[in-house]
N, C-alpha and C positions, 0 to 999 in steps of 0.2 A: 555219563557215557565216556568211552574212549576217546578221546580226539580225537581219532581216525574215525569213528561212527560221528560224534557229530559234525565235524566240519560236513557231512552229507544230511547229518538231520536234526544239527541243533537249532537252524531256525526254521521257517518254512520252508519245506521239501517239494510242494507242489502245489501248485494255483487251485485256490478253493473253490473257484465258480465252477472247473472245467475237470482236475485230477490229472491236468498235463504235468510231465515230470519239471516243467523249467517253470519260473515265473515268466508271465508275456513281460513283452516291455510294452507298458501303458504309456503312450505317446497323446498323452493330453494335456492341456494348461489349465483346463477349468472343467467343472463337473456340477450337474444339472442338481439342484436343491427341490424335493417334492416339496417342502416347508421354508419359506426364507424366514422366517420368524426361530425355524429348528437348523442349525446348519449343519450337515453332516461330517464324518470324519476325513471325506475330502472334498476343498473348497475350492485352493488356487495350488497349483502345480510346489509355489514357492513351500509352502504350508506344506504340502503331502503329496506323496506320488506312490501306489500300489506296489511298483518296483523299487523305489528307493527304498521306500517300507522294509521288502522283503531282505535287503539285502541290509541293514540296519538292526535288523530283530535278529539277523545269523550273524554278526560280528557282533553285536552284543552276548548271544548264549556263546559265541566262543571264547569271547573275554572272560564270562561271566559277571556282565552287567547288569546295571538296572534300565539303561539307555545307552542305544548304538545311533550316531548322528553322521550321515555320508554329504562331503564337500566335494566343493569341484574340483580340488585339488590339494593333496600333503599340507602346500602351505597355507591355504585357503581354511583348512582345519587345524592346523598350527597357532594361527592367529586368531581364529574364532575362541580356540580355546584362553589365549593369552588375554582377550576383552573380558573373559572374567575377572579378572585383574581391574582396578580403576588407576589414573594417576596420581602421582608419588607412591604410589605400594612399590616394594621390593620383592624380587625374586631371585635365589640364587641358582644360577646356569651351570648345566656342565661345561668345565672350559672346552672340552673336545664337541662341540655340537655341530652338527648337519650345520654348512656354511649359509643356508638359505634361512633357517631361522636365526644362526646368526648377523644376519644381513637385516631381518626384521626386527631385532632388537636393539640393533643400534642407528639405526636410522629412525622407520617408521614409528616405533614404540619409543625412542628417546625423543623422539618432537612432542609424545603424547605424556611425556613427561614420567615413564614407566623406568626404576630404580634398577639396574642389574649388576651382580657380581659374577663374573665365572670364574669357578673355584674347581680344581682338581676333587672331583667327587668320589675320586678312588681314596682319600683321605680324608673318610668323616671330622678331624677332629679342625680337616680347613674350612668348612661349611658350617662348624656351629662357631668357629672365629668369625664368618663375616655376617653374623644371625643380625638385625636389627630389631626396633621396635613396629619399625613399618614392612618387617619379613612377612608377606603374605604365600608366597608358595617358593616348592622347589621343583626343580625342571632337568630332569633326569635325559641322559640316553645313554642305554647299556647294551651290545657293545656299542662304544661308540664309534661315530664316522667320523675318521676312514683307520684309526688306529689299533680301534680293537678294546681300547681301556674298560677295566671291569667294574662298574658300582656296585656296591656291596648294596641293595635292593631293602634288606629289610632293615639294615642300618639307615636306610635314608626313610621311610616310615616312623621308623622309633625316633628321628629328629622331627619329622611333619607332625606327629604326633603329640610331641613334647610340646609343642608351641604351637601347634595350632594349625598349621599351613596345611593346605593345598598340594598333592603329592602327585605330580603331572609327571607320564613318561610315556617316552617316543620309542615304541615297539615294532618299529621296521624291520629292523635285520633280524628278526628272532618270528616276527608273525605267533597270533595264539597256540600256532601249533607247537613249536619251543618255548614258549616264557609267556607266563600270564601273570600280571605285577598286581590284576584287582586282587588274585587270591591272598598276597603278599602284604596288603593294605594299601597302595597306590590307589587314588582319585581320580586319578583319570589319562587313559591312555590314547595313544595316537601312533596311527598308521598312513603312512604314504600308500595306499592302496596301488599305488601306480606300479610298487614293486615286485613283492613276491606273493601278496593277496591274487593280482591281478593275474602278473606270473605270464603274460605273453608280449610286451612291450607294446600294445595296442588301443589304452588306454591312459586315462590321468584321472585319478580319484584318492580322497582324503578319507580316513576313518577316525572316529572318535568315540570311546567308549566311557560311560560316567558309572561309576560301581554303587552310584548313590541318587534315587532319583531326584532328590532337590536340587544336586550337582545338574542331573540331565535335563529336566526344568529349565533350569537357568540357559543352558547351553543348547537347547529347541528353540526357547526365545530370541537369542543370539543367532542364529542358524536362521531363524524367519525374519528375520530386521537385517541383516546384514545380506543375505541373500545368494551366499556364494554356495548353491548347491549343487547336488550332482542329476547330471543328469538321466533319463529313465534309460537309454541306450547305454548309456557307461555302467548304471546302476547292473546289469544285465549283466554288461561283460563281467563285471566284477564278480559276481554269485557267480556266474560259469568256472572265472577262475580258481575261485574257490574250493570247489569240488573237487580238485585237484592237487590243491596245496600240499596232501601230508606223502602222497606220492612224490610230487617234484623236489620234495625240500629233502626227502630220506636218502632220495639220487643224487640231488646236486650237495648236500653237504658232505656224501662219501666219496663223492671226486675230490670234492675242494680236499678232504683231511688227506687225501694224496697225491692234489696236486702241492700242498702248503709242505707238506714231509721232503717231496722230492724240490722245490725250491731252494729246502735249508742246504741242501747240497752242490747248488750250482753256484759255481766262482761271481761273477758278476752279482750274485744278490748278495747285499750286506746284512741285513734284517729283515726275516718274515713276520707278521702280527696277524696270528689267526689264536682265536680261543680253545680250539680243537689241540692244539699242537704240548704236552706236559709243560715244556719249560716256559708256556706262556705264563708271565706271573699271574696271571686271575685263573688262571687253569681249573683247580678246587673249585674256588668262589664260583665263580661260570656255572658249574656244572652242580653246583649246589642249588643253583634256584632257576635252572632251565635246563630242557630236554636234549639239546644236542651244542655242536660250536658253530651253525648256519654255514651259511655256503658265499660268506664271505672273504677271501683272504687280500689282507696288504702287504705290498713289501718293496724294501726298496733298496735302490742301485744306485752306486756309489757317484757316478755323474749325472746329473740333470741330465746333460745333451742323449746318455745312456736310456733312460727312460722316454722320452721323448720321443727315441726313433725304434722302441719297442713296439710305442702305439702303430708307428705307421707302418709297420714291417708285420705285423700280423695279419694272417691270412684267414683263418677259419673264427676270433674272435672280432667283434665288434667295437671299431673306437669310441665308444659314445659316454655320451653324460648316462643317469641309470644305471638299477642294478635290479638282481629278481625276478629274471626275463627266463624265457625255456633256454636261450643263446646265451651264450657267455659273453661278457662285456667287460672289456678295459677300459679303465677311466684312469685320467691323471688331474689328481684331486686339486692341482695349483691352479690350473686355469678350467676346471669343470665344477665339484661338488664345492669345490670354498673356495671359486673364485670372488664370491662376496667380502671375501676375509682378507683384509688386509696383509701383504707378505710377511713383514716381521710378525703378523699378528700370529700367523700360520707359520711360522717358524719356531718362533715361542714356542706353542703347543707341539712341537717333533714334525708338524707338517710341511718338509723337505721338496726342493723341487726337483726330488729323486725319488721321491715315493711315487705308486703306482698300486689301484688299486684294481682287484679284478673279483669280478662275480658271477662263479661258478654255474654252467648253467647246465643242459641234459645230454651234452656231448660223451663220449667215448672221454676219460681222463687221460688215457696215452695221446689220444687223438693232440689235443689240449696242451699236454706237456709237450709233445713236438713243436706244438705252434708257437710256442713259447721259448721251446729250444734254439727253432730257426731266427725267430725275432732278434736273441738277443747276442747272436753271431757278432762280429764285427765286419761291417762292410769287407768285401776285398777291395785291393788297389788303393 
């Protein structure tokens, strides 16, 4: 199917007891066994939920997986994924990664004695420099947060491949509906569901898709022992938002590719980083292995203190942490998305505390570009 058809019908469309169009949310913990010697397909809430189900089986056919697995949260599936993993294994990291997994890798996963290199993954040949004998997986995110950086996708397959690893990638900003990495040979993907799955800033939910069911196997059992699932209320909101994904992403990425255009033109921004934009260098690459440049864009101004009083001067945007929402949101990535990340550490990586990162959401783009015009005035007096 189309994208656009199935995100409405590639998993379950409608509750099979009843032919109501939504799935109920089954608000139960436990379920009656006619046989306890036979125990059915749902036992304990932890185990199975009718709703979570539903909404597990539709980001799986959207991935095109073998197994869709829903957390109570991004990082909550982030790290269920990472227990695949045992200690001493290696993995190599995007160096540009979402601040909150890298917060989880060097803290919680180095107590557990779990090996990590972050390597500029925009150049294959620095990822087969830091390869080990104890390289068990790579851990992709393209584009990444909050810079935009491009992996070349099946370059990183044809190294997972070569040696064996484990080819994990974080599909947030892109959603099945722009970029699907099982088809590309990636192992296993992940979604902040919180973002643009969800797509109304009303919930918190993780997606995880395995393109291989041994892989999904492994990661159900991990998912029932570890226990961090989602639950049947969010599970709901989540398929609602769904329904809607390939409308909201078509609007809010065609604001962003003119709010990011009209950016490169105003005095105070120094640098825009959107994938949408020609001279972004992954421009090609991007658009070679996904369907649009999302409806993210970063950019930044040439003083800290400049960006800072952007956030609080905008009136029709929202200052918050998040991105993916029907409202558009500014975030300023030094003390919100990677405040986990140490300053020089996020310095190194281009992450400035002049950058400013915003996420396009269903407003009016003039609307948008004013609010952004007035923000970035300079006080009078």
């Amino acid at each position: 199917m189309n994208p656009r058809t199935a995100i409405l019908h590639g998993g379950p469309d409608r509750d099979p007891f009843t032919g109501a169009s939504s799935i109920p949310v089954y608000q139960a913990s436990t379920y009656h066994q006619d046989d306890p010697q036979r125990i059915g397909k749902y036992e304990y809430a932890r185990g199975g939920n009718p709703t979570r189900d539903a909404l597990e089986q539709t980001i799986a056919a959207l991935e095109g997986g073998a197994q869709g697995l829903a957390f109570a949260s991004g990082m909550a599936a982030t790290c269920s994924v990472l227990l695949l993993l045992q200690p001493g294994d290696h993995v190599v990291v995007s160096h540009d990664i979402y601040g909150g997994t890298y917060r989880a890798l060097t803290t919680l996963f180095r107590r557990w004695q779990l090996q990590v290199d972050f390597v500029d993954m925009t150049q294959p040949d620095k990822v087969r420099a830091v390869l080990r004998s104890t390289t068990r997986a790579l851990f992709v995110e393209t584009p990444a947060n909050p810079l935009q950086q491009i992996t070349d996708l099946r370059a990183m397959v044809a190294i997972a491949q070569e040696r064996g690893l484990l080819a994990i990638i974080d599909n947030t900003f892109m959603s099945p509906y722009l970029q699907r990495p099982l088809a590309l040979g990636f192992d296993v993907v992940i979604h902040s569901a919180t973002k643009f799955l969800g797509g109304h800033s009303d919930l918190l939910a993780g997606l995880v898709v395995a393109r291989e069911e041994g892989v999904g196997k492994r990661l159900r059992a991990i998912q029932n022992t570890f226990g961090a699932v989602l639950g049947p209320q969010d599970a709901w909101l989540t398929l609602r938002g769904i329904k809607t994904l390939a409308a909201r992403m078509d609007a809010q990425q065609a604001a962003a590719t003119a709010i990011a255009e009209w950016l490169q033109t105003v005095p105070p921004v120094r640098r825009v980083y959107f994938p949408g934009l020609p001279d972004h260098p992954g421009y090609a690459l991007h658009h070679s292995q996904a369907d649009g440049p999302g409806a993210v864009v970063s950019f930044e101004l040439a003083e800290p203190v400049a960006a800072r009083s952007l956030l609080k001067r905008v009136r029709l945007m929202l200052a918050a942490v998040s991105l993916g929402g029907v409202e558009s949101i500014l975030s300023y990535p030094a003390t919100m998305s990677h405040a986990g990340m140490p300053r020089e550490e996020r310095h190194r990586r281009g992450i400035t505390d002049g950058l400013v990162r915003l996420s396009v959401g269903l407003e009016a783009a003039e609307d948008l570009m004013a609010d952004l015009q007035q923000g970035l005035k300079q006080e009078e007096g």
